[in-house]
GUSERO-815625 format. One record per residue: residue in three letters; x, y, z of N, C-alpha, C in turn. Coordinates in steps of 0.001 Angstrom, whole numbers, plus 500000, padded with zeros to 6 digits. Example, Ala and Ser with C-alpha at 12.3 -4.5 7.8 and 13.67 -1.06 7.14 Angstrom:
ALA513190494310507800512300495500507800513200496700507800;SER512850497750507080513670498940507140512900500030507870;
! end
This chain:
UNK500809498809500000500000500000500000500854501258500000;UNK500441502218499516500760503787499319500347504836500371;UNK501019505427501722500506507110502151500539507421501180;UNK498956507957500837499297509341500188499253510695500695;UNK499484510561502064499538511804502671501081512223502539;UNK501760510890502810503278511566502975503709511772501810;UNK502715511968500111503739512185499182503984513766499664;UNK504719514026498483505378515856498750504199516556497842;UNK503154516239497039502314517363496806501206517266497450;UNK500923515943498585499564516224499066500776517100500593;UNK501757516616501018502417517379502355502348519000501672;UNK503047519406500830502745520774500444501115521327499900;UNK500701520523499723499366521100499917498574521444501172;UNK498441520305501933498440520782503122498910521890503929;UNK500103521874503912500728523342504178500692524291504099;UNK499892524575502708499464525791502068497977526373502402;UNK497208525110502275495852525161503533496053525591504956;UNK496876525000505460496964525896506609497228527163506816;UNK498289527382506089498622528847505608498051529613504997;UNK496968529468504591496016530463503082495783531153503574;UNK495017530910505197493476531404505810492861531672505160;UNK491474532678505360490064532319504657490140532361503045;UNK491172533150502474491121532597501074491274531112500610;UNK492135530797501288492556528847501245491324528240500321;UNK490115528475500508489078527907499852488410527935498315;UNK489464528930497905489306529184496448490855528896495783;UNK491749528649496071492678528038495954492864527011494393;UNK493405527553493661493111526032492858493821524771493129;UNK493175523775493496493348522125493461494340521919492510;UNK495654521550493094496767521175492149496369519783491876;UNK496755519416490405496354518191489792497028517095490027;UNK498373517448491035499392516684491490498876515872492161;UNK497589516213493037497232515815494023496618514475493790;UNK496142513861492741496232512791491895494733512401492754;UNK493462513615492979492720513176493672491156512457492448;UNK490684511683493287489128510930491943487961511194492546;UNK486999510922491671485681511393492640485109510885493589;UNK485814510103494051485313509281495197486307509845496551;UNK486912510782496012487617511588497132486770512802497398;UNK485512513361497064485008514008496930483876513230497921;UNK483084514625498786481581513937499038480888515071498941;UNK480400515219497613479404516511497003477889516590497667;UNK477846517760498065476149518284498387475484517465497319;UNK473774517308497146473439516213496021473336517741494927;UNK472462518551495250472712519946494423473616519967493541;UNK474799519600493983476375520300493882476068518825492202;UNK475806517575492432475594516451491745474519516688490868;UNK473208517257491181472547517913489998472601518479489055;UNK473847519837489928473945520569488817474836520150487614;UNK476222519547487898477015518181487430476165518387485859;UNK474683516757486350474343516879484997473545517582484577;UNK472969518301484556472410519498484271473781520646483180;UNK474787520774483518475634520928482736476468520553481636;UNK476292518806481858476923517638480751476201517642479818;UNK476648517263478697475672516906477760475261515357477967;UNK474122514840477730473476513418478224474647512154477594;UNK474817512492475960475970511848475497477463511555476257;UNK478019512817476573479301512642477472479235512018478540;UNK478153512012478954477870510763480634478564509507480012;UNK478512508949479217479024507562478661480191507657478238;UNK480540508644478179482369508492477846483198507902479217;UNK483849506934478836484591506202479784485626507021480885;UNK485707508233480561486799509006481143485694509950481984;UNK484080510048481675483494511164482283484145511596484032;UNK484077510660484479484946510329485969485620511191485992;UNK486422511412485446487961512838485040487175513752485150;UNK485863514589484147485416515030483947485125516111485195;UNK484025515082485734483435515123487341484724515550488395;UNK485582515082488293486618515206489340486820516877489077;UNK486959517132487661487503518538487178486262519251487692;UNK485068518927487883484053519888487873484018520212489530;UNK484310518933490278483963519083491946485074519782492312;UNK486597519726491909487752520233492651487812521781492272;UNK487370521801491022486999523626489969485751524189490966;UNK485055523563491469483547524537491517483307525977492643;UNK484569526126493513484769527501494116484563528547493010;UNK485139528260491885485746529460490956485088529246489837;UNK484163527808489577483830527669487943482171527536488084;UNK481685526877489404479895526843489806479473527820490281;UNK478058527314489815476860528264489612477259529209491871;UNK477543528358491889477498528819494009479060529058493659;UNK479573530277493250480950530723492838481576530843494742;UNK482716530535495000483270530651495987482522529661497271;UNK481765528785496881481575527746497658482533526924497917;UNK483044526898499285484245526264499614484377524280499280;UNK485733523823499199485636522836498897486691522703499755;UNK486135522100500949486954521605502929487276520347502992;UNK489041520481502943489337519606502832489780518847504236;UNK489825517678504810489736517527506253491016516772506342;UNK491137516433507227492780515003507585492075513902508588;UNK491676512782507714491103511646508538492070511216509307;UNK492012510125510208493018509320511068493143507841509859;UNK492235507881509056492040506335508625491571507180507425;UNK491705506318506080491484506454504741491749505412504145;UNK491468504574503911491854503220503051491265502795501946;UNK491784502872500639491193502664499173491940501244498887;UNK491290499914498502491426498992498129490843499228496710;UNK492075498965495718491958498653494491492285497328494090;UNK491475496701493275492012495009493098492389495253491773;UNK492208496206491022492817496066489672494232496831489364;UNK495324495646488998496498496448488980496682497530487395;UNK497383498817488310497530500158487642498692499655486050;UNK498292499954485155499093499595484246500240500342484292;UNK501454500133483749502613500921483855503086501558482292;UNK504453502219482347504507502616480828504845501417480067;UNK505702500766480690506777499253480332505057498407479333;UNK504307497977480490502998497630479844502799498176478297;UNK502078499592478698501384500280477426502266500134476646;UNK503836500565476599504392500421475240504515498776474841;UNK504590497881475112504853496663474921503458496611474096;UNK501990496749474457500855496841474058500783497936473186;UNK501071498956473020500984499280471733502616499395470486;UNK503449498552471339504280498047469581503499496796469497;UNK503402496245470096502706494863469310501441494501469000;UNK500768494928469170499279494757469139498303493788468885;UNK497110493701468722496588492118468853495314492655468309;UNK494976491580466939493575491487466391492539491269467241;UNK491248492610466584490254491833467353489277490823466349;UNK488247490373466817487123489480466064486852490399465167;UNK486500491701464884486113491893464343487203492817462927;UNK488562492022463224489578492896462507490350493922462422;UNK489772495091463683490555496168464030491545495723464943;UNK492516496624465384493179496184466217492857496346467727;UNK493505495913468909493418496414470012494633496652471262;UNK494338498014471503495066497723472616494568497426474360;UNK495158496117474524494542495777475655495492495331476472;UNK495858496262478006497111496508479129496763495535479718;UNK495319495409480234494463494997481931493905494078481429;UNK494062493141480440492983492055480222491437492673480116;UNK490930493598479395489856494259479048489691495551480178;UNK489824495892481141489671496664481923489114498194481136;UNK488143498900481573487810499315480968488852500613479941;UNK489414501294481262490366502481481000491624501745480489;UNK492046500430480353493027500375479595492787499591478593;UNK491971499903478077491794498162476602491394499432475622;UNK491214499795474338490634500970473352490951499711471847;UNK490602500340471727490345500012469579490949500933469104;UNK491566500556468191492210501568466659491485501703465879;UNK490673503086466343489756503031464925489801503585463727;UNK488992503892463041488853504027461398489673505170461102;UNK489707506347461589490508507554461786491577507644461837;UNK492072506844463331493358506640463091494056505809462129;UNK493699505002461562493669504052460741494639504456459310;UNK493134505581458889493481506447457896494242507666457644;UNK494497507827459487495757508740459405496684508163458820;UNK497434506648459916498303505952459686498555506016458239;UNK497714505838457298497677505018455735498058506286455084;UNK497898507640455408498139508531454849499277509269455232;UNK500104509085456005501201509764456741502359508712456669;UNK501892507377456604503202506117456903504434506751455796;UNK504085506713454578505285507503453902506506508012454663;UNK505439509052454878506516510120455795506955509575456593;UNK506799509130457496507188508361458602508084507350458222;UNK508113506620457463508971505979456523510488506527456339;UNK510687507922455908511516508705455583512392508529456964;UNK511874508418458107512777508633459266512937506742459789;UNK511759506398459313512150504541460173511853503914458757;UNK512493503251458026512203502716456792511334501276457086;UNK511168500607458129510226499603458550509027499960459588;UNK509120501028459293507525501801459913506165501113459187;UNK505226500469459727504293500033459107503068500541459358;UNK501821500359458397500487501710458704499799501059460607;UNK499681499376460262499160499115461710500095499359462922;UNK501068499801462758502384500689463729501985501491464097;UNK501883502188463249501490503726463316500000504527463825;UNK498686503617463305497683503353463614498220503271465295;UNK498407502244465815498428501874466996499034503464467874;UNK500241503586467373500691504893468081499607506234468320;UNK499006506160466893497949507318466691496509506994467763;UNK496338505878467810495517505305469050495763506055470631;UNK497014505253470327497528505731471783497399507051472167;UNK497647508040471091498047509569471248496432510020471501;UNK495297509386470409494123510008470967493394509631472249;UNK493949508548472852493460508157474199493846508908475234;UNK495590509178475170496114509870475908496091511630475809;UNK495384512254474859494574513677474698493304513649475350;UNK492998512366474852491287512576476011491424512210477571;UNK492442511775477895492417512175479357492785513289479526;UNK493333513876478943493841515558479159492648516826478853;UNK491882516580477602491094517334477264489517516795477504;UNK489509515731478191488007515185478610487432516408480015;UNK488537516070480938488459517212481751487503518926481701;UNK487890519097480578487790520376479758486458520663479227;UNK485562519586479096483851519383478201483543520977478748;UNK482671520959477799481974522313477571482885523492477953;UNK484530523754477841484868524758478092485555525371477069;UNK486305526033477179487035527021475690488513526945476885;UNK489232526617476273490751526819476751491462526763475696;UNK492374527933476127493720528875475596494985528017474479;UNK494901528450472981495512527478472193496665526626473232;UNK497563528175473897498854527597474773498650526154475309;UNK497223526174476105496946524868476554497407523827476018;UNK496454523964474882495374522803474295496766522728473791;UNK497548522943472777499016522418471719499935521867473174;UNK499881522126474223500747521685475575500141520180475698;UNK498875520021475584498002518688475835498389517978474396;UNK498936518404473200498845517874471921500316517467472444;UNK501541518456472624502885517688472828503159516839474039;UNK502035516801474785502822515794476038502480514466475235;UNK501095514882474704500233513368474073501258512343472797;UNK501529513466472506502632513033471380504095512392472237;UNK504885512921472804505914512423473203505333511095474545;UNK504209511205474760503742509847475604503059508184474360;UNK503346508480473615502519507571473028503145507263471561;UNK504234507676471272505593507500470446506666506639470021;UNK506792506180471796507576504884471981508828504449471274;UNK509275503693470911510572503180470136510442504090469106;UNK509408504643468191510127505676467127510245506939467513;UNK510209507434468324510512508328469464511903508389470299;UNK512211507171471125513494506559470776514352506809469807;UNK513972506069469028514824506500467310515027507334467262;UNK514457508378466830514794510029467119515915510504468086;UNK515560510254469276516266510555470647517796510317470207;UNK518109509162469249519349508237469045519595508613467725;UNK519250509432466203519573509472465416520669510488465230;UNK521667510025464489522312510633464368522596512778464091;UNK521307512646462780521705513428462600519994514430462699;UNK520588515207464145519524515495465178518523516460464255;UNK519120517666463480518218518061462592517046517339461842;UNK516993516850461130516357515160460473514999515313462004;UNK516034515280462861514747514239463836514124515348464374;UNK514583516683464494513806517840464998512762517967463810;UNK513465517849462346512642517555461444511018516828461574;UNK510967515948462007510245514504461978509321514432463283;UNK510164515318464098509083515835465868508255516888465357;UNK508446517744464859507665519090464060506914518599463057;UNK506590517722462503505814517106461524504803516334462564;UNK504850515519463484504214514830464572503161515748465166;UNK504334516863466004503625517909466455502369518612465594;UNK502474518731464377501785519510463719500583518288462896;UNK500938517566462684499791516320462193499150515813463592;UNK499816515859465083499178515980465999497709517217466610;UNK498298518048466059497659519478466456496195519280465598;UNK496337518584464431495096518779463447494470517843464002;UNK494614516650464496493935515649464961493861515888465672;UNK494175516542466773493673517043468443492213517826468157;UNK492340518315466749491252519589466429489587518737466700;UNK490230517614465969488850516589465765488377516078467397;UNK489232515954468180489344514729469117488674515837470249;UNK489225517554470438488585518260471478487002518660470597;UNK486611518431469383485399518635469128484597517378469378;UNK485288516182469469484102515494469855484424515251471247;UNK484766515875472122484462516178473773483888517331473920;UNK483527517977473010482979519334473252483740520708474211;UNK484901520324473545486124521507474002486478521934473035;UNK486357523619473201486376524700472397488260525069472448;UNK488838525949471619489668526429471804489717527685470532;UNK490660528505472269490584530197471962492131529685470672;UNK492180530003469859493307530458468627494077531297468937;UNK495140531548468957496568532733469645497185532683467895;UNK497863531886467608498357531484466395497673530444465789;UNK496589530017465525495703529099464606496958528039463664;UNK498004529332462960498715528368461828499967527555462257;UNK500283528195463506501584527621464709501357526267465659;UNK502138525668465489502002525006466991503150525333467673;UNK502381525713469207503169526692470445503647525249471249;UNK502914524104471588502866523261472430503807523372473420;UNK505322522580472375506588522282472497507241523553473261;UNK507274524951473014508161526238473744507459526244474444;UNK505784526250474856505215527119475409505686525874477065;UNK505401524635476819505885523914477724507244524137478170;UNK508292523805477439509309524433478136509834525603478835;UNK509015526670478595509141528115479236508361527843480727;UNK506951526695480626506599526676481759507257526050482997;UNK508471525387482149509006524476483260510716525372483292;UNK510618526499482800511972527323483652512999526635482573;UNK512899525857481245513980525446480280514175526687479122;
! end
């Protein structure tokens, strides 16, 4: 088992609660805090209004959970009851039994270089033996990205293949919708949204990513990351419209992702 009290962002959070005083309660919820909705115990109101705000469709998205978490830890500063505090307490006892083990990266990449037919011919990637949040399909989209981009991709790995690539492109839109599922019905800042396109990209890349990291001749591969980035950015376009996340345009024809992240982290 895991304290998660003694990690260092729930101990510095704490700290900072104590220290706020009465502002403390509008505070924004660092995401470090790695908290789910079952860490939450919402007024039923507070749960009404929830769906009353969703669209009926997004309730069934497998990630809505994220969603909800973003809406209960946001709602000082983002609900209808603006500055309604969200009190956070220090039990003596807290104990979460999970029986399903957390997939790792070692996993996912092993599962998506190799991948495995389903019955019905697409591919799948499946970490957890079906589990819901880790098993997805390669679907038609990505598919036809793959079939239309492998070329290129080619140019940098000459045994790059379209169901390779497919699979990677899988990965990248699974790993955007945990980032931008959060986000339903809101409008956030291109800076964001291209920050959510390059983490998604360098998480879901794997050995030809690698490759890069190791090619010789590093231009070429800055080459070949800027092509990713930017065939990433257009497909992010599709992937935050069907979560129903808007985004404000700064540079529409740019992708910022890549600087705008590194400036945030002091590189």
């Amino acid at each position: 088992g895991e304290r998660m009290d003694r990690r260092e962002p729930c101990a510095a959070w704490r700290m900072r609660l104590r220290q706020g005083g009465p502002d403390s309660s509008v505070l924004p919820v660092p995401q470090d805090l790695n908290l789910e909705y079952f860490d939450f115990c919402p007024r039923v109101r507070i749960v009404h209004e929830f769906f009353e705000r969703t669209e009926p469709a997004f309730l069934e998205h497998r990630y809505c959970d994220l969603r909800f978490t973003e809406f209960l830890s946001s709602y000082p500063r983002t609900g209808c009851e603006m500055g309604l505090e969200v009190s956070f307490f220090e039990p003596r006892c807290w104990m979460l039994f999970y029986a399903t083990p957390i997939a790792n990266r070692f996993q996912w990449e092993r599962c998506v270089e190799e991948g495995h037919p389903a019955n019905d011919g697409l591919e799948v990637l499946d970490v957890n033996n079906g589990h819901m949040s880790t098993s997805l399909q390669v679907q038609p989209p990505e598919r036809k990205l793959a079939e239309r981009m492998c070329e290129e991709f080619q140019e940098y790995e000459a045994h790059m293949t379209t169901s390779r690539l497919a699979r990677y492109w899988a990965a990248f839109r699974n790993t955007l919708e945990v980032h931008l599922v959060r986000k339903h019905g809101c409008r956030i800042d291109q800076r964001l949204f291209d920050t959510f396109v390059f983490l998604s990209i360098n998480g879901s890349f794997f050995k030809f990513a690698d490759k890069l990291g190791r090619m010789p001749d590093q231009a070429k591969a800055q080459t070949a990351e800027r092509m990713m980035y930017y065939v990433g950015q257009g497909f992010g376009k599709a992937v935050a419209a069907s979560l129903g996340v808007d985004v404000l345009w700064v540079k529409p024809d740019i992708f910022i992702g890549r600087d705008f992240y590194y400036s945030s982290q002091g590189l």
